[in-house]
C-alpha positions in Angstrom: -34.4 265.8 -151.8 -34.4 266.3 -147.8 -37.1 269.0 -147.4 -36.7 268.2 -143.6 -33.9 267.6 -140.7 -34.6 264.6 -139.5 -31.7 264.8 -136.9 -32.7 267.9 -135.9 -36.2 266.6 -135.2 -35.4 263.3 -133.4 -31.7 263.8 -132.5 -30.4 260.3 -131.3 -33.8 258.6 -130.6 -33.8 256.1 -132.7 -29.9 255.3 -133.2 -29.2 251.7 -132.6 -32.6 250.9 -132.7 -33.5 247.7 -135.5 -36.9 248.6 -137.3 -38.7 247.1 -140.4 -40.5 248.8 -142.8 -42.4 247.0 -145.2 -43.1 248.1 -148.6 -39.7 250.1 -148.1 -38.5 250.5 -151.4 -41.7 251.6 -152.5 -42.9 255.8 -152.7 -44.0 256.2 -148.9 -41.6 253.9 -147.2 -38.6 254.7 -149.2 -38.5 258.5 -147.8 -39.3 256.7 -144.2 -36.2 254.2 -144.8 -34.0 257.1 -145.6 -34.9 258.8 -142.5 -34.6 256.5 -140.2 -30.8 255.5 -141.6 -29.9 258.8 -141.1 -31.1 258.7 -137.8 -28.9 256.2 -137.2 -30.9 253.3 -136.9 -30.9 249.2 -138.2 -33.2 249.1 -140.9 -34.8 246.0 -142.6 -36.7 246.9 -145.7 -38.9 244.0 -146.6 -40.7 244.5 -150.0 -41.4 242.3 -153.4 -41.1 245.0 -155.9 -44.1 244.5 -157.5 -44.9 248.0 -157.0 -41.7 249.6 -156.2 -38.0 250.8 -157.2 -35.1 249.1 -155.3 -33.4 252.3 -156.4 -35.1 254.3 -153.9 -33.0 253.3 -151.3 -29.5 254.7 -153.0 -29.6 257.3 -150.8 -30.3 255.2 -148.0 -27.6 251.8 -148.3 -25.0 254.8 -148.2 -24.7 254.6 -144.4 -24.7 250.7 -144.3 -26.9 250.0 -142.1 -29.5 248.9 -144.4 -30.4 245.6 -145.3 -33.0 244.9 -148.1 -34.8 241.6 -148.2 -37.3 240.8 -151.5 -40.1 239.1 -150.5 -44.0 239.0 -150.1 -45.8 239.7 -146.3 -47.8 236.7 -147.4 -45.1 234.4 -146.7 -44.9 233.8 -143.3 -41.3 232.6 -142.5 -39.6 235.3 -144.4 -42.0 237.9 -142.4 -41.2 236.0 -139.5 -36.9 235.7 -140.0 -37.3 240.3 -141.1 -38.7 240.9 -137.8 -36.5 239.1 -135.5 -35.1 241.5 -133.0 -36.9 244.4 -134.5 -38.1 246.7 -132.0 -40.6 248.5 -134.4 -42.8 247.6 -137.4 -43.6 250.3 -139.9 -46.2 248.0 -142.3 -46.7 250.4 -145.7 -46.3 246.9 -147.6 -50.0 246.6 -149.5 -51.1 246.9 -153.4 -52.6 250.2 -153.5 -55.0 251.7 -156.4 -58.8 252.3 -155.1 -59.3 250.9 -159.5 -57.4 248.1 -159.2 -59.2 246.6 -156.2 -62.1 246.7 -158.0 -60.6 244.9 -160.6 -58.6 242.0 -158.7 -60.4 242.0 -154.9 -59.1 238.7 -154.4 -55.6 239.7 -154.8 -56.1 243.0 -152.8 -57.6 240.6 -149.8 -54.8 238.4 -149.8 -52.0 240.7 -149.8 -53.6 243.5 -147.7 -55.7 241.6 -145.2 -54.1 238.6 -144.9 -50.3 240.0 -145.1 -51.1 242.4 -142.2 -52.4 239.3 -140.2 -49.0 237.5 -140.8 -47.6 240.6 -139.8 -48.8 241.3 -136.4 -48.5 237.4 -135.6 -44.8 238.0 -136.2 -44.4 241.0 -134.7 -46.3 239.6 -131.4 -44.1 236.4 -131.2 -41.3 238.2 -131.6 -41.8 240.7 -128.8 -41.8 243.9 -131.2 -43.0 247.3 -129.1 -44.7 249.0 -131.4 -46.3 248.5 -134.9 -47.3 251.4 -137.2 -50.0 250.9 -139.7 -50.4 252.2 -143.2 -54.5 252.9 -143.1 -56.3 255.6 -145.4 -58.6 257.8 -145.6 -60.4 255.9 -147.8 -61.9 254.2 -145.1 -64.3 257.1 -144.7 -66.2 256.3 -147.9 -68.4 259.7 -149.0 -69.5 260.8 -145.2 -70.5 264.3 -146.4 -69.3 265.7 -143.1 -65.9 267.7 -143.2 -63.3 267.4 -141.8 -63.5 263.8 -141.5 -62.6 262.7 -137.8 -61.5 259.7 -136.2 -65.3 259.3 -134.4 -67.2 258.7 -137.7 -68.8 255.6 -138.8 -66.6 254.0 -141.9 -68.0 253.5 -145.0 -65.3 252.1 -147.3 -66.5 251.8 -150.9 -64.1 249.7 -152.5 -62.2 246.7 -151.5 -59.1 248.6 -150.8 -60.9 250.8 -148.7 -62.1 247.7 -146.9 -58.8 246.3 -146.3 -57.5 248.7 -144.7 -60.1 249.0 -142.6 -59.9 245.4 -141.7 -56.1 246.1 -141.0 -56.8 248.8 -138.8 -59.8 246.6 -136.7 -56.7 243.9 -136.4 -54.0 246.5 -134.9 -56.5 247.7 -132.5 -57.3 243.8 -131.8 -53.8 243.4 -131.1 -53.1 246.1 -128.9 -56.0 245.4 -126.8 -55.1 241.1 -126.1 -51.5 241.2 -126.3 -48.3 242.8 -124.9 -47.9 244.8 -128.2 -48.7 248.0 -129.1 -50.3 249.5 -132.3 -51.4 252.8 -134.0 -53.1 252.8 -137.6 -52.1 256.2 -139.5 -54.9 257.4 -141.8 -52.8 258.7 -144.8 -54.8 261.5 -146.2 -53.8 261.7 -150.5 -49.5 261.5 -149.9 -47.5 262.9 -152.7 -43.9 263.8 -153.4 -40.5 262.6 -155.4 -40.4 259.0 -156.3 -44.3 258.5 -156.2 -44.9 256.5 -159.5 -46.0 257.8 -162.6 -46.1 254.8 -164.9 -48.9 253.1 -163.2 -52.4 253.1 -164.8 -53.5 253.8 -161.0 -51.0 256.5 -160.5 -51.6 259.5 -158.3 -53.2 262.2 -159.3 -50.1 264.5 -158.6 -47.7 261.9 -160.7 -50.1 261.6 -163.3 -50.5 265.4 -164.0 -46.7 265.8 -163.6 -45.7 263.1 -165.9 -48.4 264.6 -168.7 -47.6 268.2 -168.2 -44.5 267.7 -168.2 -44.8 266.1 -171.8 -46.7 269.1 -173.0 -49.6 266.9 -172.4 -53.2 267.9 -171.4 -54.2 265.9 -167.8 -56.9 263.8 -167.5 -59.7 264.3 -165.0 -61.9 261.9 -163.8 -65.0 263.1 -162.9 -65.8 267.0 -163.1 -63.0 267.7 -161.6 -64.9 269.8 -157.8 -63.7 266.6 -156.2 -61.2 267.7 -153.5 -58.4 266.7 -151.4 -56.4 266.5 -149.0 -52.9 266.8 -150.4 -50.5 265.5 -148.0 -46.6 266.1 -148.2 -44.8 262.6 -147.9 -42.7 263.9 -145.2 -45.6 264.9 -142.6 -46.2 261.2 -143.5 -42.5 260.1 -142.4 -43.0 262.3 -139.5 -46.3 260.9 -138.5 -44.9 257.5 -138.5 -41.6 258.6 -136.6 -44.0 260.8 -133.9 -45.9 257.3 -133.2 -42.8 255.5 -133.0 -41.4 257.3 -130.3 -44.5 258.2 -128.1 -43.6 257.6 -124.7 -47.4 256.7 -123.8 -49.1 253.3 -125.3 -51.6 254.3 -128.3 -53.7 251.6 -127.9 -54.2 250.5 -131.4 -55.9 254.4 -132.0 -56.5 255.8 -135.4 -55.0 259.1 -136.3 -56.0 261.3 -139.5 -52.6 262.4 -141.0 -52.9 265.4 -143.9 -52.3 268.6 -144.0 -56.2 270.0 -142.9 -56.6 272.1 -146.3 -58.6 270.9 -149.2 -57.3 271.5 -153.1 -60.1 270.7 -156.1 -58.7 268.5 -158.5 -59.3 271.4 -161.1 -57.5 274.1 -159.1 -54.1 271.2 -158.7 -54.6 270.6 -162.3 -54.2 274.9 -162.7 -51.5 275.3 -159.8 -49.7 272.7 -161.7 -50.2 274.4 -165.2 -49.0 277.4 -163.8 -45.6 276.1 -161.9 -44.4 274.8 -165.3 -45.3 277.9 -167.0 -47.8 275.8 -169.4 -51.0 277.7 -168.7 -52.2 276.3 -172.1 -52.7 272.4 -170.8 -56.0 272.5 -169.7 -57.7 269.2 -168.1 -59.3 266.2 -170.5 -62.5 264.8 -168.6 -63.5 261.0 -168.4 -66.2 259.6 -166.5 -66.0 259.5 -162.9 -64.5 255.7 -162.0 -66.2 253.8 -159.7 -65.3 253.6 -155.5 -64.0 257.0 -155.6 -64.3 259.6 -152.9 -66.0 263.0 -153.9 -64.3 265.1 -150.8 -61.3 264.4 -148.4 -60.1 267.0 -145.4 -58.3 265.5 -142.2 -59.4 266.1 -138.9 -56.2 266.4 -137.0 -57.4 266.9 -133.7 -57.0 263.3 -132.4 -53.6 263.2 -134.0 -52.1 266.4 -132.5 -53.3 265.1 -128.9 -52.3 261.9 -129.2 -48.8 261.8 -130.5 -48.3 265.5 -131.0 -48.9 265.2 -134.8 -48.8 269.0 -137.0 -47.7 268.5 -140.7 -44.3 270.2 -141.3 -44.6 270.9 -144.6 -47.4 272.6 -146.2 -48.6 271.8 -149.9 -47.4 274.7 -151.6 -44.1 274.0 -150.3 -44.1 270.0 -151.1 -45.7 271.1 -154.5 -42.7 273.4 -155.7 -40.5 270.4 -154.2 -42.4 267.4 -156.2 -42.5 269.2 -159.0 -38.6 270.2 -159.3 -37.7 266.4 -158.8 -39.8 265.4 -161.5 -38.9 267.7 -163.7 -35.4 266.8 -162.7 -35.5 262.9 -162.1 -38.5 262.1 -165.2 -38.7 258.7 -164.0 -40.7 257.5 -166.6 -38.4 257.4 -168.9 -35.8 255.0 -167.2 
């Protein structure tokens, strides 16, 4: 579901050029895959599947320059053999879930802290121009000042939260003691087709649409005023594509990428209710869970000056458009 035109965005910049995205068959850096193939580039996708669909990249291996490789970024020589002559490093490889962290911290270090470290060895041995990092806003914690911007002190309160903090300290290390560069992307709540539902730590956009699609009511953790900032996963694609291509080093900077509007959790939950024409599925509430954020909103000040980042689609739009391909796709039932 191509919301955007990639090749009218970045006509033949990035044709011929050999990039690797990891995590690639998973939500975020499947939609990146597919739009870098179509912008004619050599694409290695290095992912494990743990987390992911391999099917994601139909759409993608349909102009053969594709080449998918399952493994972990905790193993050093496959990392090492997926980036050889790459020119660019999109790293979305990482568990996710804020929950799940809690849960299994060890894993979560291992894979997200360590994995990025293999990764930007690699990537400096082999000469690689840029790398683009995967961070979040969770990395803000519950600063009570909105937007959040770039300047703030972190405060990351779960181990997720931590490790990509820790990734984001390493790309700026990197950028400043070696002939690489480096730019950590703050992802700001992405959501769109292919995000998955059947995860206990799912999205909050999947999980409504998988339950209100079911005639079911959606759960709410919390009291439901928490809000966010409910970013489009093709202003994420763009981001990442922006960065790429910036004539100017970044330095290892961090740049806020959302949309800069905030949605409650019990407004989605009625916008939702509303698109599907089942007004009658009002929200179930649980306890809130521990290590989540009360408020998200994106600064996008630094982002827009620095590699002339503006989202492209606005949530109303990627709503409609997420909502269709579920309704469509129901991907929890395959």
């Amino acid at each position: 579901m191509a919301m955007v035109d990639w090749q009218k965005q970045y006509g033949d910049r990035f044709r011929g050029c050999r990039a690797l995205v990891t995590g690639g068959a998973g939500f975020i850096g499947s939609h990146l895959t597919e739009a870098l193939v179509h912008l004619g580039a050599d694409v290695v996708v290095l992912d494990d599947l743990s987390g992911s669909d391999e099917n994601n990249l139909d759409d993608a291996r349909a102009a053969n320059t594709l080449e998918f490789v399952k493994g972990s970024i905790i193993d050093v020589p496959t990392v090492a053999s997926c980036i050889e002559g790459c020119r660019f490093v999109f790293h979305l490889g990482a568990l996710p879930s804020v929950p799940r962290s809690v849960e299994q911290p060890g894993l979560f270090q291992l894979v997200n802290v360590t994995g990025t470290h293999n990764l930007l060895e690699a990537s400096r041995q082999a000469s690689v121009q840029r790398v683009m990092f995967a961070a979040s806003s969770s990395a803000y914690g519950d600063v009570p000042t909105l937007p959040k911007i770039e300047s703030m002190e972190p405060q990351p309160k779960s181990p997720y939260a931590a490790n990509k903090l820790a990734g984001e300290h390493m790309m700026r290390a990197y950028a400043s003691s070696y002939e690489i560069d480096t730019v950590s992307l703050r992802y700001f709540n992405i959501f769109g087709p292919r995000q998955n539902t059947n995860s206990t730590y799912a999205g909050v956009i999947a999980a409504f649409a998988k339950a209100m699609i079911n005639d079911q009511q959606p759960l709410i953790y919390g009291d439901g005023e928490q809000s966010r900032d409910f970013t489009y996963v093709a202003n994420a694609v763009h981001a990442n594509l922006l960065a790429a291509q910036s004539e100017k080093p970044i330095h290892g900077s961090v740049l806020n990428i959302g949309c800069g509007v905030r949605v409650t959790i019990n407004n989605l939950a009625r916008q939702m209710a509303e698109a599907l024409d089942k007004p009658h599925l009002t929200p179930r509430y649980q306890p809130a869970r521990t290590g989540d954020v009360l408020h998200s909103l994106a600064g996008l000040d630094r982002s827009g000056q620095t590699i002339n980042y503006a989202p492209i689609v606005d949530f109303p739009a990627g709503l409609q458009a997420t909502l269709k391909w579920y309704e469509t796709a129901r991907p929890w039932t395959k």
